[in-house]
Backbone as a chain_set.jsonl record, in Angstrom:
{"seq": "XXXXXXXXXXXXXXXXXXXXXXXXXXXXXXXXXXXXXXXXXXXXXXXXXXXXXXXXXXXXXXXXXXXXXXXXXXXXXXXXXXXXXXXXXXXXXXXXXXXXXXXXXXXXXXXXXXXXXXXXXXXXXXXXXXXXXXXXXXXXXXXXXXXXXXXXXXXXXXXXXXXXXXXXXXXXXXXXXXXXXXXXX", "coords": {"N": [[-7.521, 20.501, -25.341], [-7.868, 17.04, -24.273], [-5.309, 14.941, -22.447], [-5.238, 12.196, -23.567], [-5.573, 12.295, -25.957], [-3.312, 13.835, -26.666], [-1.131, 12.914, -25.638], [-0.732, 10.543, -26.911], [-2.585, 8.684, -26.01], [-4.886, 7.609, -26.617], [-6.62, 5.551, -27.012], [-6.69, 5.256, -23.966], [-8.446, 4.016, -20.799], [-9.783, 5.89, -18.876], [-8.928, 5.692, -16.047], [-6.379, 4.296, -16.138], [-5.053, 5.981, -17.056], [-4.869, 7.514, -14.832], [-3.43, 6.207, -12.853], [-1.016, 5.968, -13.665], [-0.452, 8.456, -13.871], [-0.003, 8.376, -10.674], [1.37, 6.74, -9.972], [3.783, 8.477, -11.069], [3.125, 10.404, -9.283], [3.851, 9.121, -6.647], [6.597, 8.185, -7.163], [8.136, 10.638, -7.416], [7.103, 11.193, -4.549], [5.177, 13.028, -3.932], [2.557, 11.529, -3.51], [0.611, 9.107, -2.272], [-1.17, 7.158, -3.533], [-3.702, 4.304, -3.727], [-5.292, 2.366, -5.77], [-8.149, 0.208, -5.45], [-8.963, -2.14, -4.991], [-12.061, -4.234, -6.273], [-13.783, -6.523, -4.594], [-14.393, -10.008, -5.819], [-15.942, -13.616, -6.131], [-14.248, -15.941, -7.588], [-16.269, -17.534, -10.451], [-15.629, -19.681, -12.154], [-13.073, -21.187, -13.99], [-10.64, -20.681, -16.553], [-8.734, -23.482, -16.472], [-6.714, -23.925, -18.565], [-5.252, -21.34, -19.271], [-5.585, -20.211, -17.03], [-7.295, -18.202, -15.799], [-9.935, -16.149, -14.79], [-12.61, -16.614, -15.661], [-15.627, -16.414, -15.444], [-17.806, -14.817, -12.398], [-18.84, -13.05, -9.644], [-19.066, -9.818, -7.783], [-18.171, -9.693, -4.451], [-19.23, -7.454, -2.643], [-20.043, -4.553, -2.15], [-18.081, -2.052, -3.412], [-16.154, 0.411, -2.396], [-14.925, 3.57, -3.004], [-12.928, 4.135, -6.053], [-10.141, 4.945, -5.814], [-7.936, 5.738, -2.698], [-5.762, 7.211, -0.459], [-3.316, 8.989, 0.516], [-2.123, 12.866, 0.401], [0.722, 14.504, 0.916], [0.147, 14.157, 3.711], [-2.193, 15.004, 3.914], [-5.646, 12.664, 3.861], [-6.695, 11.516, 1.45], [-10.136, 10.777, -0.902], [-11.102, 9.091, -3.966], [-13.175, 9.319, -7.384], [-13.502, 7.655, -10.069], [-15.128, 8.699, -12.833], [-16.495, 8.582, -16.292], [-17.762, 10.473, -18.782], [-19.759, 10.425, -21.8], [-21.505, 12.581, -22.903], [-22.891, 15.824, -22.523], [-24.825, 16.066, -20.155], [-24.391, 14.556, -17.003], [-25.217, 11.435, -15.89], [-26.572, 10.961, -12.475], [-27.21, 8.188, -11.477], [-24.983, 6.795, -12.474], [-23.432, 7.324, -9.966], [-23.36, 5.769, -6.476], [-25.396, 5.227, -3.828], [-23.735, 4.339, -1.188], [-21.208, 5.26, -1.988], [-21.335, 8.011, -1.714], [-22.484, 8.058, 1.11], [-19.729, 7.133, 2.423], [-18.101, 9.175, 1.252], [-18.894, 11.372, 2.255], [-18.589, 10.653, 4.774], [-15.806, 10.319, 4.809], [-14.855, 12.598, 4.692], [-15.901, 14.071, 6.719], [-13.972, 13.187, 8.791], [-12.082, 14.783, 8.018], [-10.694, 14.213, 5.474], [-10.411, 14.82, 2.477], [-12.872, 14.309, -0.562], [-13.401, 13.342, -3.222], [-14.132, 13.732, -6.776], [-13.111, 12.246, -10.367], [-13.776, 13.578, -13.317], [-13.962, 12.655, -16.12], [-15.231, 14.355, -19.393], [-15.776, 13.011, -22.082], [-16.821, 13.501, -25.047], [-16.068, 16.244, -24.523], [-13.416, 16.447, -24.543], [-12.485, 16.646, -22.214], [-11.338, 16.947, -18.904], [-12.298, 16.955, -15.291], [-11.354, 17.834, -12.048], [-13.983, 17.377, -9.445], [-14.97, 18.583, -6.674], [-15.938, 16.927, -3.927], [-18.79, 18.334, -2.229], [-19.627, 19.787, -4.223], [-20.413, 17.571, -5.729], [-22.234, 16.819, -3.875], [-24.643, 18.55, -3.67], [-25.55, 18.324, -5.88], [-26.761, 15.775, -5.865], [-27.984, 15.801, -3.462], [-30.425, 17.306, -4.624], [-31.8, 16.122, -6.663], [-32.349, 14.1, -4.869], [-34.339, 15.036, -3.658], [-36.561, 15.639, -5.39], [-35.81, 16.884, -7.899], [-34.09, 17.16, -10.799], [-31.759, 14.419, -12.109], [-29.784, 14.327, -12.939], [-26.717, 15.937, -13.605], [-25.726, 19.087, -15.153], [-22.886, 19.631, -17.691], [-22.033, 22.195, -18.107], [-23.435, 23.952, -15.843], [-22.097, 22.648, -13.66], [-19.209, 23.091, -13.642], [-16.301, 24.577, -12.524], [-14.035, 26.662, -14.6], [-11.746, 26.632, -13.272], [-11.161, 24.122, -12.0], [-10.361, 22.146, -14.032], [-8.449, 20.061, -15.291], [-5.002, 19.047, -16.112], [-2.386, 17.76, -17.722], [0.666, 17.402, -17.004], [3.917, 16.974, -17.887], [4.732, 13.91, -16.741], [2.573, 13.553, -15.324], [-0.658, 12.54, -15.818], [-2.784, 13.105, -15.406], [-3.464, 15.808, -13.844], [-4.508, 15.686, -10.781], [-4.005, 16.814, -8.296], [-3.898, 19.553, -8.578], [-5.863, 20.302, -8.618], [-6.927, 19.355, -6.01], [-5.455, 21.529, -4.536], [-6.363, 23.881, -5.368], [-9.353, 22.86, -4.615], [-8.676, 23.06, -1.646], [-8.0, 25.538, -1.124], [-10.259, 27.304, -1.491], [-11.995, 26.164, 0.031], [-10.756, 27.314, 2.552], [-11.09, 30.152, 1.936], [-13.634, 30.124, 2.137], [-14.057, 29.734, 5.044], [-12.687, 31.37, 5.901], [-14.29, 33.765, 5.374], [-16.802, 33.105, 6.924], [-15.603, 33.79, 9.474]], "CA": [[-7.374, 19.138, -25.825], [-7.276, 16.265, -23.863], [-4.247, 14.401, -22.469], [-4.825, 11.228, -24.154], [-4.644, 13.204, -27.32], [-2.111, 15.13, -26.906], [0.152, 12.114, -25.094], [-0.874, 9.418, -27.795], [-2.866, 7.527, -25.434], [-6.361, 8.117, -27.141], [-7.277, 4.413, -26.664], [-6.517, 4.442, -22.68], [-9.436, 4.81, -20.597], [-8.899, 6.89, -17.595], [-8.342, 4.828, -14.873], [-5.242, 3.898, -16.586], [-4.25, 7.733, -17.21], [-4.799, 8.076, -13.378], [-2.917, 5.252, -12.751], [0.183, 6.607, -14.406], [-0.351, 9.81, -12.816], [-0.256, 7.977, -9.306], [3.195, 6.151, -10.044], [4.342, 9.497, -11.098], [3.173, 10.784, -7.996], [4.974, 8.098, -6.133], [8.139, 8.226, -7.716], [8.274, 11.315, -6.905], [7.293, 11.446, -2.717], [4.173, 13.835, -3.479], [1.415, 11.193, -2.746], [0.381, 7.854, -2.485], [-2.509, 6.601, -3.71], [-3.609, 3.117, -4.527], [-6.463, 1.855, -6.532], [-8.763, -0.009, -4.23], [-9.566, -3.199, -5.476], [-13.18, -4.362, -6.408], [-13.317, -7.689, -4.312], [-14.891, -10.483, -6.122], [-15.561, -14.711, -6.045], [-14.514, -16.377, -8.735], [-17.027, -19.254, -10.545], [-15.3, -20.63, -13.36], [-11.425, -20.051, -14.304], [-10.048, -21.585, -17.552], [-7.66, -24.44, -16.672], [-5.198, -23.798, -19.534], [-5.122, -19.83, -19.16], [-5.969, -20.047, -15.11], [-7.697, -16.628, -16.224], [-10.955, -16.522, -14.477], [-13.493, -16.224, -16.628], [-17.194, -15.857, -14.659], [-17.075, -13.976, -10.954], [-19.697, -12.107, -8.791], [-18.537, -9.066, -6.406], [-18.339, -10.091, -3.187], [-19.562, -6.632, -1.856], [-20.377, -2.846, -3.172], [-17.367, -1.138, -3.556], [-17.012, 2.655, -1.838], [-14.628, 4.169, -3.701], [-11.551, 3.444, -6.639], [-8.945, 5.399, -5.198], [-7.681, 5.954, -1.789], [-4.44, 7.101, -0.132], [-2.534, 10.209, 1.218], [-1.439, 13.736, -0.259], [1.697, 15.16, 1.586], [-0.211, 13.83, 5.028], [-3.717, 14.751, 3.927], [-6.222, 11.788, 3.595], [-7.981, 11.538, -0.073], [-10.207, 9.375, -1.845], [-11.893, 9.673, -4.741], [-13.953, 7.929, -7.963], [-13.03, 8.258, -11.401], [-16.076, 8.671, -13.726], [-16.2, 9.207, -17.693], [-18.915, 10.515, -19.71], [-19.887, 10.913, -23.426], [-22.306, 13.465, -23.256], [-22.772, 16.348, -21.344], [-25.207, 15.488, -18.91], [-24.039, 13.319, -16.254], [-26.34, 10.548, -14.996], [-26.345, 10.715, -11.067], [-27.309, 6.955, -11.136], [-23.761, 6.411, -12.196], [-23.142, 7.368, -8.434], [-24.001, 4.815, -5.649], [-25.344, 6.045, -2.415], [-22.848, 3.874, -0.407], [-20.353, 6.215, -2.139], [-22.021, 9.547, -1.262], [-21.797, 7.938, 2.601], [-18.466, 6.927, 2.731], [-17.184, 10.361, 0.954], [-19.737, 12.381, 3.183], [-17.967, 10.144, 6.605], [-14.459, 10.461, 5.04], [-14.745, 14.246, 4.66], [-16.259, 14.86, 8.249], [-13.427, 12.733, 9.447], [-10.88, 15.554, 7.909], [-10.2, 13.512, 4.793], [-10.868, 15.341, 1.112], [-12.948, 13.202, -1.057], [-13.612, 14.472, -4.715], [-14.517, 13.104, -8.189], [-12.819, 12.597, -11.383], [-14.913, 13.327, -14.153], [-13.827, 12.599, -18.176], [-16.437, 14.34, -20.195], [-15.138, 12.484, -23.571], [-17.236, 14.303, -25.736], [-15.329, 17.415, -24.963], [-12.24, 15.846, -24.4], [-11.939, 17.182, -21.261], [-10.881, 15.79, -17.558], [-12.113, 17.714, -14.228], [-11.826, 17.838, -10.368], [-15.15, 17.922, -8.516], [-15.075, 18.651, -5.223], [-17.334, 16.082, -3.053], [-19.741, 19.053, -1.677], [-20.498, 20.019, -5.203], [-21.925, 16.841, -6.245], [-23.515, 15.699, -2.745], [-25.371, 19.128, -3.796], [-26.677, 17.916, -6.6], [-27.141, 14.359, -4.913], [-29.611, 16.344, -2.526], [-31.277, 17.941, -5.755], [-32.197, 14.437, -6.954], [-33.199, 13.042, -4.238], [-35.741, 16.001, -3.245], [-36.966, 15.357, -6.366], [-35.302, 17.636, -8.903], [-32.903, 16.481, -11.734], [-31.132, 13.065, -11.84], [-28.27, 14.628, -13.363], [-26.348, 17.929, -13.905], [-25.084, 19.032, -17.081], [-21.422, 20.436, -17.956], [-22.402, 23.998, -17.829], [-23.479, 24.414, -14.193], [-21.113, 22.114, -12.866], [-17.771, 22.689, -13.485], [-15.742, 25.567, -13.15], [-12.718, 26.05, -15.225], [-10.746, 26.133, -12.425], [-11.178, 22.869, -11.897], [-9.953, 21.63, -15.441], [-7.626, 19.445, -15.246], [-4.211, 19.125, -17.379], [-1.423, 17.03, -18.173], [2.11, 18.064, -17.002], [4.863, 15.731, -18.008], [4.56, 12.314, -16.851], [1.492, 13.217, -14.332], [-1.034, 12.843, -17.171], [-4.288, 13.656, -14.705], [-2.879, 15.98, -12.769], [-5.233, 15.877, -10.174], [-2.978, 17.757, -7.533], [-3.693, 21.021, -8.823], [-7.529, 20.457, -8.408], [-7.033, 19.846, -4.643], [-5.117, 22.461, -4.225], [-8.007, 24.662, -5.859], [-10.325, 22.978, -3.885], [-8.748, 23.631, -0.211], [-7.982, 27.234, -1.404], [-11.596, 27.345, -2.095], [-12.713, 25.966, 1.383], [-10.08, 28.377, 3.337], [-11.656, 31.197, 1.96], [-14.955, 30.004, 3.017], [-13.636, 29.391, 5.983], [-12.184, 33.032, 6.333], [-15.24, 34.505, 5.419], [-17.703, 32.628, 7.728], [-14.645, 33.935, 10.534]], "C": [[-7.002, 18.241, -24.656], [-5.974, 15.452, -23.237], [-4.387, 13.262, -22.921], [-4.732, 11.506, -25.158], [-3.756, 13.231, -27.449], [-0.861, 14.39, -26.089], [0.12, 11.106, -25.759], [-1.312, 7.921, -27.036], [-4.457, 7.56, -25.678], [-7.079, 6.754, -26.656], [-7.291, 3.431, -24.624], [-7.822, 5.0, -22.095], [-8.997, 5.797, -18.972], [-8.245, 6.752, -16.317], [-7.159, 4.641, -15.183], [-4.253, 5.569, -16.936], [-3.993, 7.867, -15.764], [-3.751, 7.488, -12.966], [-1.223, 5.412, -13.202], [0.718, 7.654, -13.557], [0.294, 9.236, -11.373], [0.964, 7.264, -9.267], [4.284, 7.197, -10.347], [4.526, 9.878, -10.031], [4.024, 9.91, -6.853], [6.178, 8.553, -6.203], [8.453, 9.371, -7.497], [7.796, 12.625, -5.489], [6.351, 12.745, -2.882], [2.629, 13.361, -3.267], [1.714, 9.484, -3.252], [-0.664, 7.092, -2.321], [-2.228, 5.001, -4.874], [-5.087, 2.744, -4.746], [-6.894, 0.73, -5.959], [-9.804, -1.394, -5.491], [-10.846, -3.921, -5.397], [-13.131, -6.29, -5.845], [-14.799, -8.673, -4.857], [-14.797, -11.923, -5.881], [-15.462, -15.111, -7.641], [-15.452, -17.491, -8.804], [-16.325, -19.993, -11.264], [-13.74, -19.994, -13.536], [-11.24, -21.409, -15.484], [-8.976, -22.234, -17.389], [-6.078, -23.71, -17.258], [-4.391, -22.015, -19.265], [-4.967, -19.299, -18.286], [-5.901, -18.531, -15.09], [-9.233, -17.255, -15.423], [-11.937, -15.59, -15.129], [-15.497, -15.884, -16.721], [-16.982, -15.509, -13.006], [-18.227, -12.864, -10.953], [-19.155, -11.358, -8.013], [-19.537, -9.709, -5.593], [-19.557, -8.812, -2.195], [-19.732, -5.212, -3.006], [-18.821, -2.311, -2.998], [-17.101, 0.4, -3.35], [-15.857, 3.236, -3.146], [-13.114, 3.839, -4.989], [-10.471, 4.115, -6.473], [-9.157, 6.134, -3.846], [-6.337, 6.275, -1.313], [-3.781, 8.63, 0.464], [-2.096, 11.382, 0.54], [-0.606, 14.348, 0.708], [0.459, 14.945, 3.164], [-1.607, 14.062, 4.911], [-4.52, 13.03, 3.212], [-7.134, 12.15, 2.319], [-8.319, 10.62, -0.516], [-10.917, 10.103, -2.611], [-12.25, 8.747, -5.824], [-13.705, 8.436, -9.5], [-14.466, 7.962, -12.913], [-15.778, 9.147, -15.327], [-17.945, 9.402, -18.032], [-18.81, 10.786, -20.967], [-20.223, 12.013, -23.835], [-21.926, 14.494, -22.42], [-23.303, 16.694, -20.368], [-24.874, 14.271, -18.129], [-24.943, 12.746, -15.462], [-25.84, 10.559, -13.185], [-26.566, 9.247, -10.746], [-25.63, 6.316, -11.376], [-22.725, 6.311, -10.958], [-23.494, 6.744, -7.81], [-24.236, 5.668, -4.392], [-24.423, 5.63, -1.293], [-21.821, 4.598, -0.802], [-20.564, 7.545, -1.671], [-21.625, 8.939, -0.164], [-20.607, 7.46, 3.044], [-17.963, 8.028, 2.633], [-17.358, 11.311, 1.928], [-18.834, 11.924, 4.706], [-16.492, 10.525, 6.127], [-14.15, 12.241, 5.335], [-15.234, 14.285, 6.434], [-15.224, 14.113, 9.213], [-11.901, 13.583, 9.324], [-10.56, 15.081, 6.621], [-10.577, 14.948, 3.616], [-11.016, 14.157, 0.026], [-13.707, 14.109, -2.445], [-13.831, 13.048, -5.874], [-13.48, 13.373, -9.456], [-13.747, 12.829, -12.635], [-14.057, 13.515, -15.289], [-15.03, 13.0, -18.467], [-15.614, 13.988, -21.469], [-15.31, 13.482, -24.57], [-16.144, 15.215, -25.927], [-14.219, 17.11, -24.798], [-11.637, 16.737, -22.99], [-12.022, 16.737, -19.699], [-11.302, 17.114, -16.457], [-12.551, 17.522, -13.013], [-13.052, 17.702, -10.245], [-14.83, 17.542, -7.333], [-16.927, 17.895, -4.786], [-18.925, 16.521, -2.967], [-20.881, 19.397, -3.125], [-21.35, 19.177, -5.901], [-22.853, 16.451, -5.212], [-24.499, 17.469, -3.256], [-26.37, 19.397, -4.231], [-27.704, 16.517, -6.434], [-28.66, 14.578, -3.986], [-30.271, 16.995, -3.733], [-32.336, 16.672, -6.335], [-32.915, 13.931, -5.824], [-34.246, 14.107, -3.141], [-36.737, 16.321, -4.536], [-36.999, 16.21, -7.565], [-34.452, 16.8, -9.801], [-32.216, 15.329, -11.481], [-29.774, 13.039, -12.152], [-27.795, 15.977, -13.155], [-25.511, 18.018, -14.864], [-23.492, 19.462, -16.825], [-21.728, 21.419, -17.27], [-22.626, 24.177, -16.609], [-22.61, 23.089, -13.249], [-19.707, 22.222, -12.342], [-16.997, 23.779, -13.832], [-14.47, 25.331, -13.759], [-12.03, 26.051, -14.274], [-10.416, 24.922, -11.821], [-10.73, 21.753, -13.061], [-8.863, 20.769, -14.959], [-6.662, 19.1, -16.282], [-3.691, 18.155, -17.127], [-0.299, 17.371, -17.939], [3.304, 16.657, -16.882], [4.22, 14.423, -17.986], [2.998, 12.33, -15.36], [0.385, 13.869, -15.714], [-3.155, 13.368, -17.169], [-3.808, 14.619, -13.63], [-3.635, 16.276, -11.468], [-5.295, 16.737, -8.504], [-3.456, 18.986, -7.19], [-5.109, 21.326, -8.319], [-7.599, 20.026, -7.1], [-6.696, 21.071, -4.119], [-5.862, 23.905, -4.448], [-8.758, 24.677, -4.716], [-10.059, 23.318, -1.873], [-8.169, 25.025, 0.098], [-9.787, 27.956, -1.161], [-12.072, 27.549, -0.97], [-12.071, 27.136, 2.068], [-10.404, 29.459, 3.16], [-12.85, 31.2, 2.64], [-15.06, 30.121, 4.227], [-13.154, 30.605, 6.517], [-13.24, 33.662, 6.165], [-16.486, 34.432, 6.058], [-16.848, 33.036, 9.402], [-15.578, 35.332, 10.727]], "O": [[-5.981, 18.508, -24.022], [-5.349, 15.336, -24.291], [-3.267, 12.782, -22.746], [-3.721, 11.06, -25.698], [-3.164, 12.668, -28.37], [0.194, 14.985, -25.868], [1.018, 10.345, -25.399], [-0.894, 6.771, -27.165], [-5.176, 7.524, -24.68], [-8.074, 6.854, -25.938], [-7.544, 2.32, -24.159], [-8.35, 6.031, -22.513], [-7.966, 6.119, -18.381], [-7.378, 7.402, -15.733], [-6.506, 4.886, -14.169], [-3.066, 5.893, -16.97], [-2.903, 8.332, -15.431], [-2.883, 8.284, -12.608], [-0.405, 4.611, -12.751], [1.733, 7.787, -12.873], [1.28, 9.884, -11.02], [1.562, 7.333, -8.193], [5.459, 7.008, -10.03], [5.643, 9.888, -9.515], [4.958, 10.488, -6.297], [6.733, 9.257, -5.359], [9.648, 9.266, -7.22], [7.917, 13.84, -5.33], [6.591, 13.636, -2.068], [1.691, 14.11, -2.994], [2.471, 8.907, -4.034], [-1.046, 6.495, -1.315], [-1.51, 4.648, -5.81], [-5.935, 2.86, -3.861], [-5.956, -0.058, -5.843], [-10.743, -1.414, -6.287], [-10.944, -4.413, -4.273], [-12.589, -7.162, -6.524], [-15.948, -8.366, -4.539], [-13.699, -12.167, -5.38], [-16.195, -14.798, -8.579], [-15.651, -18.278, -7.879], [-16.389, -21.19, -10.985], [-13.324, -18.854, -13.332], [-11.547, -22.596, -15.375], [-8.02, -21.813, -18.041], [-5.031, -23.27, -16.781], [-3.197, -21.75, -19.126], [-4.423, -18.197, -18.21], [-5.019, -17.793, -14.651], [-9.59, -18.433, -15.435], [-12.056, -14.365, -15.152], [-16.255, -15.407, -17.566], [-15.99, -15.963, -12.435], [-18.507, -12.063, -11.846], [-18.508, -12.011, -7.194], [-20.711, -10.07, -5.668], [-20.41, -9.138, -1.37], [-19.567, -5.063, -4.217], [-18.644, -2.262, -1.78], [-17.64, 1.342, -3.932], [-16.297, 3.2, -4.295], [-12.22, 3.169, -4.473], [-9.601, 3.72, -7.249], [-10.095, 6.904, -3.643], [-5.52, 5.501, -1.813], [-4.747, 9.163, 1.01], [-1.349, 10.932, -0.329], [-1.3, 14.871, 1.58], [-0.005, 16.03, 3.517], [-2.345, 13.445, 5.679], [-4.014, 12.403, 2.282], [-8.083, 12.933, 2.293], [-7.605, 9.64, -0.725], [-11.346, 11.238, -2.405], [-11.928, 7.566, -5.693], [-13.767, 9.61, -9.864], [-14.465, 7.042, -13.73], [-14.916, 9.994, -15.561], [-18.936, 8.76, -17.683], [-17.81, 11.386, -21.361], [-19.693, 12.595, -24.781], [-20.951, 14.403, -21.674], [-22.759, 17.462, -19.575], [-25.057, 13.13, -18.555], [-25.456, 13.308, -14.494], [-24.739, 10.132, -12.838], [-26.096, 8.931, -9.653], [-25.134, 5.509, -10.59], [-21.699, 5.64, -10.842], [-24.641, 6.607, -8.237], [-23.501, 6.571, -3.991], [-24.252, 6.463, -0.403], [-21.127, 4.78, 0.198], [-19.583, 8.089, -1.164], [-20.405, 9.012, -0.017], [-20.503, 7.385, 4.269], [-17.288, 8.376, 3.601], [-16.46, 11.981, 2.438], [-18.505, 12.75, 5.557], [-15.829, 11.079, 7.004], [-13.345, 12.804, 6.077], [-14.375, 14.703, 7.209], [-15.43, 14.28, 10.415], [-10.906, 13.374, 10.019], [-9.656, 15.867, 6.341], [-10.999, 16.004, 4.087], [-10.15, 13.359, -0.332], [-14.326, 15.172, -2.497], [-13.701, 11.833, -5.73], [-13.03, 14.506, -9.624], [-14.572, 11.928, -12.79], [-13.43, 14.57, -15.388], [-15.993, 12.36, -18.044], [-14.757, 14.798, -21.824], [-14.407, 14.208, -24.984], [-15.408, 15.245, -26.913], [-13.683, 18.178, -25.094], [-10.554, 17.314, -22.886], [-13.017, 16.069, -19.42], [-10.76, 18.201, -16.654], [-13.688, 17.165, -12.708], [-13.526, 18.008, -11.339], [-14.475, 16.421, -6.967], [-18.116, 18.083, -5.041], [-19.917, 15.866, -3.287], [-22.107, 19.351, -3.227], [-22.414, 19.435, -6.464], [-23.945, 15.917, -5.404], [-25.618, 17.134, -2.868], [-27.393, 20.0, -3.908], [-28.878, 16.312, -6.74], [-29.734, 13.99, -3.857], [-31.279, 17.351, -3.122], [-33.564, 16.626, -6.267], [-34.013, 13.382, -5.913], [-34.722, 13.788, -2.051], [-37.573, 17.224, -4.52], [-38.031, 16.312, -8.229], [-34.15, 15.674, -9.406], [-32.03, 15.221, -10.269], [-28.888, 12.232, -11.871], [-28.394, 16.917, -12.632], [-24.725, 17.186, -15.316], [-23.057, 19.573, -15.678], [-21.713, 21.535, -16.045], [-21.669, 24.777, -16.119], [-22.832, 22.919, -12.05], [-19.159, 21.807, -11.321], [-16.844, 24.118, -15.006], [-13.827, 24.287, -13.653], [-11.337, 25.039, -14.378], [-9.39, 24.78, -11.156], [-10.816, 20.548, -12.826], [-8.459, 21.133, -13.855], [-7.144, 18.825, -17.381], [-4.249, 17.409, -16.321], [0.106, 17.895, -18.977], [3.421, 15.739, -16.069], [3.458, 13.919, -18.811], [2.611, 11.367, -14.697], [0.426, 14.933, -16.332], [-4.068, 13.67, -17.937], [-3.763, 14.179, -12.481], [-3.283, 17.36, -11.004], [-6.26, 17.104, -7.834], [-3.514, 19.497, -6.072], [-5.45, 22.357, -7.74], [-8.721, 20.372, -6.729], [-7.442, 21.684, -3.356], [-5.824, 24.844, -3.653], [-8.979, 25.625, -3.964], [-10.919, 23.667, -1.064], [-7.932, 25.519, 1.2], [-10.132, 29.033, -0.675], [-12.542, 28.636, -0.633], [-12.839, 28.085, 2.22], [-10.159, 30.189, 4.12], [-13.163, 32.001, 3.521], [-16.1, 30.599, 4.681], [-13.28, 30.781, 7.729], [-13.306, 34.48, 7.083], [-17.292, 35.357, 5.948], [-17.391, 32.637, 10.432], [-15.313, 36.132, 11.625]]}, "num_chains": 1, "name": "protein.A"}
C-alpha cells in the first residue's frame, strides 16, 4: 500500500510527499535537497489577488530536484503514472543530458516513479532508463512497462515522517554499482 494511503494523504500528489520527505531529511542533517524551480515570465497578474494568472517558461527545465546526500551530489525527477506502461515522451532529452553529464561528473541522478494504479512509489536508477531511452530512440518501444522495469528492490516505503523514502533506493543503487564495479575488477 502506498504512503499516501496509509499516511492519510491520498489527495497529495507526489511532489508534495517528496517535499516532506526532504524537510525531514533536513531536519535531520541526512541531506539537502531543494526543489529546483521552473523559471517563468509572468503576462497578466490579478491586481486584487497579485496572483499571476497567465505566464510562459522562460526556459526547459533539467531536472525538479537537486542537492547533496551526506557529501554525494544527487538530482533527480519525480514522475507519476496511472497505468503501467510508462510513456518515455514524459521524459525530455535535455533531461537524459544533464543526468547523463551529472552522473559522469560523479553525481547520482535517478528517477522517482508513482505508478498510481498500483499504488506504488519506486527508485530508478538513471542507467536503467537511459537504457530504455536508447531502446526508443533505435527504434524500439516508446515506453517500458512495470514488469521489466522495476525491481522490488527498488520499492520504495514510508518510514515515519520521511514519507518517500528515497534514501534507501540510493543506497540500493550504489550497492548495486560497487558490485559491478567489483566484478569488472
Amino acid at each position: 500500500m502506498g504512503t499516501w494511503k496509509t499516511r492519510g494523504l491520498r489527495g497529495s500528489t507526489l511532489e508534495e510527499l517528496i517535499n516532506r520527505t526532504n524537510e525531514s531529511y533536513r531536519e535531520k542533517n541526512l541531506a539537502l535537497i531543494q526543489k529546483v524551480p521552473t523559471p517563468i515570465t509572468p503576462i497578466e497578474i490579478d491586481k486584487a489577488s497579485r496572483h499571476i494568472t497567465l505566464a510562459y517558461f522562460d526556459m526547459k527545465s533539467t531536472v525538479d530536484y537537486i542537492g547533496v546526500v551526506q557529501g554525494l551530489p544527487v538530482c533527480f525527477d519525480a514522475k507519476e503514472c496511472a497505468v503501467k506502461t510508462f510513456p518515455l515522451q514524459n521524459i525530455h532529452p535535455h533531461q537524459i543530458a544533464f543526468m547523463r553529464d551529472f552522473e559522469k561528473q560523479g553525481g547520482i541522478a535517478f528517477f522517482i516513479v508513482a505508478f498510481t494504479g498500483e499504488d506504488e512509489i519506486y527508485y530508478m536508477p538513471f542507467d536503467l532508463v537511459y537504457t530504455f531511452w536508447k531502446r526508443m530512440e533505435e527504434g524500439g518501444r516508446k515506453s517500458f512497462t512495470y514488469e521489466e522495469a522495476i525491481p522490488d528492490s527498488y520499492k520504495l516505503r514510508g518510514h515515519r515522517d520521511m514519507l518517500v523514502h528515497y534514501l534507501e533506493g540510493i543506497q540500493t543503487d550504489l550497492d548495486r554499482k560497487e558490485n559491478e564495479d567489483d566484478k569488472c575488477s
